[in-house]
C-alpha positions in Angstrom: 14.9 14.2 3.7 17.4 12.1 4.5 21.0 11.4 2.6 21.0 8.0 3.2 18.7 5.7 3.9 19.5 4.4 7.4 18.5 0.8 7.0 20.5 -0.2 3.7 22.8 2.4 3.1 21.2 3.7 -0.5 22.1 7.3 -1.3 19.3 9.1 -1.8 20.6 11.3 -4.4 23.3 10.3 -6.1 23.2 13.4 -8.2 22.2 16.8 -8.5 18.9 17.1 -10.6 17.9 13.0 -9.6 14.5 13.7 -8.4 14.2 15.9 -11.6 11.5 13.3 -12.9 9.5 12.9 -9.8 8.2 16.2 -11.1 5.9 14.5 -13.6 5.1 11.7 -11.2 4.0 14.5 -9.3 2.2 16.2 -11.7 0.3 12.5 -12.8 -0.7 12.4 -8.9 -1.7 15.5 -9.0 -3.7 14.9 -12.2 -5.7 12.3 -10.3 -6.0 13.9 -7.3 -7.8 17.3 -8.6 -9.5 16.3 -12.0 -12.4 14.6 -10.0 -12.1 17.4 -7.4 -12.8 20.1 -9.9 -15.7 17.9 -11.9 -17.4 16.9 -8.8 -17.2 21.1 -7.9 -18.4 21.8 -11.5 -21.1 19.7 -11.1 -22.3 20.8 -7.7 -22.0 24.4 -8.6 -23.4 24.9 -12.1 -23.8 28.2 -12.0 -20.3 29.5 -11.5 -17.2 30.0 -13.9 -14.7 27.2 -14.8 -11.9 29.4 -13.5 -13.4 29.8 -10.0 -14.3 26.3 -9.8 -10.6 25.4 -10.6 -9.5 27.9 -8.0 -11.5 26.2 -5.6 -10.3 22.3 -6.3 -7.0 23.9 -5.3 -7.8 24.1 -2.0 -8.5 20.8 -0.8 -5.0 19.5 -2.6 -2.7 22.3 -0.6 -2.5 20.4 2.4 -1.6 17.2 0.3 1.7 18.8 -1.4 3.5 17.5 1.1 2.9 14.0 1.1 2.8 14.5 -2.6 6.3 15.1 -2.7 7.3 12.3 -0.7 5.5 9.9 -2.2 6.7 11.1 -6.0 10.3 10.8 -4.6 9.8 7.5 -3.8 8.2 6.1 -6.7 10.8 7.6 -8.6 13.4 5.5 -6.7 11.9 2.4 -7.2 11.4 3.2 -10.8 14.8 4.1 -11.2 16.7 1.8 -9.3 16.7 -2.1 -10.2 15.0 -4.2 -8.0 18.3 -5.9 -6.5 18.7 -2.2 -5.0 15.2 -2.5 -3.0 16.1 -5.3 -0.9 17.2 -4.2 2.6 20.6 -5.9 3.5 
């Protein structure tokens, strides 16, 4: 990730610990991602165990954490930041 962003100049983080609260953006994402993951896979597969089904919806999100992590960074930015800061300058 980058310090700074290389078209208005915005530190990314300004502290240690800023991106501290993308963690439950992430987790919401997440949330949405594999709930109807793992109820579509329940349904399919009726006969097998709630534990392997949710070991299962994990695998199709895997390749996704790292998009995931980006994209909770940056919602957490424009959250944050007022939208004066947003404007390229």
């Amino acid at each position: 990730m980058n310090k700074v962003c290389p078209l208005c100049g915005l530190v990314f983080e300004p502290e240690p610990g800023y991106f501290l609260a993308s963690m439950y953006i992430s987790y919401g994402m997440a949330v949405i991602i594999m709930a109807p993951v793992f109820f579509l896979l329940l349904w399919l597969m009726p006969g097998w165990s709630g534990e392997a089904v949710a070991f299962l919806s994990v695998v199709p999100y895997i390749p996704l954490i790292p998009v995931i992590f980006r994209y909770s960074r940056v919602i957490w930015i424009y959250v944050d930041r007022p939208a004066s800061y947003n404007e390229p300058v």
